[in-house]
C-alpha positions in Angstrom: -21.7 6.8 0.6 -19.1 9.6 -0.2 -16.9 8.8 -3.2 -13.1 7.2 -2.1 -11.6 10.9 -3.2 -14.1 12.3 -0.6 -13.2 9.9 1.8 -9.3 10.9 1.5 -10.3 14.4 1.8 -12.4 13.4 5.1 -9.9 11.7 6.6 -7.7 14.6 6.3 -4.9 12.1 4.5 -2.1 13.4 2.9 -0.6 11.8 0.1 3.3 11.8 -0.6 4.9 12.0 -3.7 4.5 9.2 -6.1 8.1 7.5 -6.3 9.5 7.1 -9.5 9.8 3.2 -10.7 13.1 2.0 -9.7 13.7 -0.6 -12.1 12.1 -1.7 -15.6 8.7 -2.2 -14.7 5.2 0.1 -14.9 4.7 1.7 -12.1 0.5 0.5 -12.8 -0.7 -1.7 -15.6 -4.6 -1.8 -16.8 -5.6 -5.4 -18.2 -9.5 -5.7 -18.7 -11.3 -4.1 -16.4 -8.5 -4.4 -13.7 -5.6 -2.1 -12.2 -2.3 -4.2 -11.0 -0.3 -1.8 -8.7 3.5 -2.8 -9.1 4.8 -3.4 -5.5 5.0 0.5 -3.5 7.6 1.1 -0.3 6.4 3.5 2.8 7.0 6.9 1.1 7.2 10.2 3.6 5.6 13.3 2.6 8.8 14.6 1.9 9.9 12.1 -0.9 12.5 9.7 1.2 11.7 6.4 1.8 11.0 4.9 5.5 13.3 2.4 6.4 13.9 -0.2 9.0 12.8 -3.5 9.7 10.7 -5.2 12.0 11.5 -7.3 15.0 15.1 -5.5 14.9 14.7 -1.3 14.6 11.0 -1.1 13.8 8.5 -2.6 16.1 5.1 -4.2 15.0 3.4 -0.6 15.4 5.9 0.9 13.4 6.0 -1.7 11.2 2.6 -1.2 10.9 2.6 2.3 10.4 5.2 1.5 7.5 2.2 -0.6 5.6 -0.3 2.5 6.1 1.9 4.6 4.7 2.5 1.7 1.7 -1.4 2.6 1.2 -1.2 6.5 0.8 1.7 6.0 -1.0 0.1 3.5 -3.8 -2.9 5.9 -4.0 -0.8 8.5 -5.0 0.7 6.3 -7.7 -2.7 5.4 -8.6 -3.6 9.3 -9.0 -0.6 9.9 -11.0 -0.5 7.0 -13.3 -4.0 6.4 -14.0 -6.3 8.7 -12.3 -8.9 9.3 -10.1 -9.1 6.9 -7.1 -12.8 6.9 -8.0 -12.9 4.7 -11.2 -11.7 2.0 -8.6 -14.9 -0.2 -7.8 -13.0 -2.9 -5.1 -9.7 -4.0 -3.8 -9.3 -7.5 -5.2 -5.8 -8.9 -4.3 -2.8 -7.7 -1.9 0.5 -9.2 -1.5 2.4 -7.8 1.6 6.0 -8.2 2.1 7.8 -7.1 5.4 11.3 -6.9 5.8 11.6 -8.8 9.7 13.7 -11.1 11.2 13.5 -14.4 11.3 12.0 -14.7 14.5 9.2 -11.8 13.8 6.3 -13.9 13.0 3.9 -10.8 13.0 4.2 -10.5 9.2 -0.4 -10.7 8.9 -0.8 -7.9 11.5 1.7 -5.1 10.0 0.0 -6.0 6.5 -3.5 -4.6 8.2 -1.7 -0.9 8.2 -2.5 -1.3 4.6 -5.8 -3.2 4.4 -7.5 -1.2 7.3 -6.8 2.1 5.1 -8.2 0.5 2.6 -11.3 -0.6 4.1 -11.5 3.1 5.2 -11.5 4.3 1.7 -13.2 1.7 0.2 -15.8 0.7 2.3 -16.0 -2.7 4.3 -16.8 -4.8 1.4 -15.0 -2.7 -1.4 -11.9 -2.0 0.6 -10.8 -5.8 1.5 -9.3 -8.6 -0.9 -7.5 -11.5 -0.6 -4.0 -11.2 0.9 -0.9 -13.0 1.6 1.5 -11.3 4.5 5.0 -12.7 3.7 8.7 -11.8 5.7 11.6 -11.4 3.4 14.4 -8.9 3.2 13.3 -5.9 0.8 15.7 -3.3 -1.2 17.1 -0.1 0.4 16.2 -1.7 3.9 12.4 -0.5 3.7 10.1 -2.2 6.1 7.1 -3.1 3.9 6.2 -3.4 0.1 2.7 -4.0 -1.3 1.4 -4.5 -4.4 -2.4 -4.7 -5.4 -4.8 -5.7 -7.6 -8.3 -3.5 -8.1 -11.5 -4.0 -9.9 -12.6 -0.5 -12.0 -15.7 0.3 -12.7 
């Protein structure tokens, strides 16, 4: 099976830049043999931050979308805190937040923009943790943050 840095190659992904933290906080932290990801916003290739939120200016595909690009965007952190995506052995814990209305009750199925990347890169068992999929209002009006928890190698 290729390597998760092969697979991101393969897939033709690109990464965007790895946002600065925007509080006091690390950005990753490693405890034992595991990587906590501090909670990552959709970041474009360009550096800005995708906004909206869903069940009001972002539908669930968009929504959606948001999440996926929550995943390329904590891989990047990963490669620029830590290192190689490849000393990651399995995704062990997500915790998705979307910013929706009230009435959006869709919160589980824009989280899978994130875990269905994952299980790309990952592989089917490797790639998929346990995973809450809350709604709440998130800072700067972005539609999805994620943070993560990974088993290393």
């Amino acid at each position: 099976m290729e390597s998760p840095s092969e697979r991101i190659k393969a897939l033709g992904l690109i990464l965007p830049p790895a946002p600065p933290p925007a509080g006091l906080y690390k950005p990753i932290l490693v405890v034992d043999n595991f990587l906590y990801v501090s909670g990552q916003g959709p970041m474009n290739t360009d550096g800005t931050l995708m906004v909206g939120r869903a069940g009001d200016d972002l539908d669930l595909d968009q929504a959606k979308l948001g999440a996926r690009k929550v995943a390329l965007t904590m891989l990047s952190t990963i490669e620029t805190h830590f290192g190689s995506v490849d000393k990651i052995k399995r995704l062990v814990k997500t915790l998705g937040m979307v910013n929706s209305t009230p009435e959006f009750g869709q919160q589980p199925l824009v989280i899978n923009g994130f875990s269905e990347l994952m299980a790309e890169i990952f592989g089917a068992e490797n790639g998929v943790g346990v995973r809450s999929a809350v709604g709440m209002i998130l800072p700067g009006n972005i539609p999805v943050e994620i943070e993560a928890m990974f088993e290393l190698h």
